[in-house]
N, C-alpha and C positions, 0 to 999 in steps of 0.2 A: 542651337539657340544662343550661346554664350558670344560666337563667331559673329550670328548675326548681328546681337547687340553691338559688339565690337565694331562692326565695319558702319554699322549704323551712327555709331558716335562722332567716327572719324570723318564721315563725309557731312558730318553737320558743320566741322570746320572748311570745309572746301580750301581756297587760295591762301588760308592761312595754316596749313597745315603743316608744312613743313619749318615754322619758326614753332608751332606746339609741338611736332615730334619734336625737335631740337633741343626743346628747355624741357619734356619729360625725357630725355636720357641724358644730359647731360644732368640734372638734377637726381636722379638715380645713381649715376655713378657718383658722386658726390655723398652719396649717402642718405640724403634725407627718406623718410621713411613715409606710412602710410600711403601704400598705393593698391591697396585692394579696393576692388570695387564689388559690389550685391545690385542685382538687379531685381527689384520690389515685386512682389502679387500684392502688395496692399495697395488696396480700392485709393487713399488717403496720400498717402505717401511715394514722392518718385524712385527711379534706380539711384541708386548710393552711387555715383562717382564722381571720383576727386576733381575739384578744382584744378584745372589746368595749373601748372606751374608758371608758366606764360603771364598769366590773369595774377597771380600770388606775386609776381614780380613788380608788376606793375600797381597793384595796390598796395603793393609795402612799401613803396616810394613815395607815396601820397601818404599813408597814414604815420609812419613815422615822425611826418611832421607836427601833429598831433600829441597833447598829452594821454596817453592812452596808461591806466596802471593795471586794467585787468581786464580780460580780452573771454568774450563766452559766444562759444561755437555751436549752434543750435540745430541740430543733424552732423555731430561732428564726425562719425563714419569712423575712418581707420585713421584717422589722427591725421593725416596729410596735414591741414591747413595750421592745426595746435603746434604739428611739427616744426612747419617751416614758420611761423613766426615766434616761436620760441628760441629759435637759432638764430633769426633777423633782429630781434626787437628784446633788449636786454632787460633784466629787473624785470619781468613783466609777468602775471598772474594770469595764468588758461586754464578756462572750466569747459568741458565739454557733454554736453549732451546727447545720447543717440539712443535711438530705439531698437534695432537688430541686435541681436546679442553676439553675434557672431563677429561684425564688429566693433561691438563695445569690448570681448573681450580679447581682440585684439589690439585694439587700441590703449587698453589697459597694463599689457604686456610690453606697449613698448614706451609705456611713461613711468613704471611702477619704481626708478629708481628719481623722479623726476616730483619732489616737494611742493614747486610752483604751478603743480598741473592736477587740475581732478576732472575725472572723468565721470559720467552716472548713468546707468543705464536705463531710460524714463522715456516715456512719451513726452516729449515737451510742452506739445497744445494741451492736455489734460492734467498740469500740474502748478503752482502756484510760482512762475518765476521772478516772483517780487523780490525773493531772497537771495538770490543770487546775483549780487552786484557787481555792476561793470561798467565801464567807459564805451567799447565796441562792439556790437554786436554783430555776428556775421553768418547768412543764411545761404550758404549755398543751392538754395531754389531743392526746400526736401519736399514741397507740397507738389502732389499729382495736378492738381487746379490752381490756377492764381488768385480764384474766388476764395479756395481754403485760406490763401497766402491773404489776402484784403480782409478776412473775417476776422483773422487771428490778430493780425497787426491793428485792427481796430479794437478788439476788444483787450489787447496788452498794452496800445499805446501808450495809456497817463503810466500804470507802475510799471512799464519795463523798457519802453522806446523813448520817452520824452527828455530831450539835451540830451541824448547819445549818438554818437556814431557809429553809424551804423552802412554796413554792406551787402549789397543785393548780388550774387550772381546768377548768372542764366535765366532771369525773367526777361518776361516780353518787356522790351522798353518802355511800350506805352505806358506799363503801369505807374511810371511815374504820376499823369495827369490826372491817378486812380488816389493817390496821396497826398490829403491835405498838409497845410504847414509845416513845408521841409525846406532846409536849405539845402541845395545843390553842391558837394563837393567837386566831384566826377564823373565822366559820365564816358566808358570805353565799349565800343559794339566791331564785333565784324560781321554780324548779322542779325535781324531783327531781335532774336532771343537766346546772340550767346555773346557775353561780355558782362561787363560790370555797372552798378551804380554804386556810389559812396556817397550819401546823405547825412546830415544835421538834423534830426527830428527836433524842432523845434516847440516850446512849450503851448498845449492848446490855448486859446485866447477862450475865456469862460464870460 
């Protein structure tokens, strides 16, 4: 089963496959961490794995430019993405939320000596993220449906997405034309539903 998933991931990259192996080991030997991956039986929720390093490269070149002071990761898994922009992006405050425990408390373990980092181990859609304030928000695509992903985004828009910046990976691209009032940052695909958006949720007009 594990195998299967495995080769199943790998041929979703097809022709770019060998510039993602390339940036996941060369970014392993390097040291950066969280690269565990959980593959989901929740009806709700997708397989937990990491954002390509590849994709982490290329968005931390765009958001850098950006004033970003605190950074919240919503299915943050085993830290991958907390990790590497914590080491990319200086001064900068990372909250992570995830629901498997198994990764939380791993992800736990490898920040526990790390101040500027909180981890929680929560269902994100069932909890009140008004409180948890940040500049960027970033979804590694945790929902099984992109209808969950439209329902949630619509009902967090006004207190959790609106003037943030915010990052889509691994959704169907379309769904942009599915989200009102956004600015367009970037927009990187190598195939219908694997790459990235970087949006400006922009303030609803009432």
């Amino acid at each position: 089963m594990l195998i299967n998933n495995i080769i199943r991931i790998l041929k979703s990259y097809k022709l770019h496959l060998f510039v993602i192996m390339l940036f996941e080991i060369t970014n392993i030997i390097k040291g950066f961490k969280g690269n565990k991956y959980h593959f989901s039986k929740n009806n709700s929720m997708s397989d937990d794995i990491p954002c390509p390093y590849y994709f982490l490269f290329k968005i931390n070149n765009i958001i850098k430019n950006y004033k970003v002071k605190t950074f919240l990761d919503l299915g943050s898994g085993s830290g991958r993405i907390i990790d590497y922009f914590n080491k990319k992006l200086a001064r900068k405050k990372f909250i992570g939320i995830e629901f498997y425990r198994s990764q939380f408390d791993y992800c736990k373990s490898i920040f526990n000596k790390s101040k500027n980092i909180k981890i929680y181990n929560k269902d994100f859609t069932k909890i009140n993220l008004s409180k948890y304030k940040s500049d960027c928000i970033f979804l590694n695509n945790p929902f099984r449906k992109e209808s969950n992903f439209l329902k949630f985004f619509s009902n967090n828009r006004i207190k959790l997405f609106n003037e943030k910046l915010v990052v889509l990976v691994n959704y169907d691209k379309k769904i942009l034309k599915l989200i009102k009032n956004i600015k367009i940052i970037s927009i990187y695909y190598i195939n219908k539903n694997k790459g990235f958006i970087i949006i400006r949720v922009l303030k609803n007009k009432k």
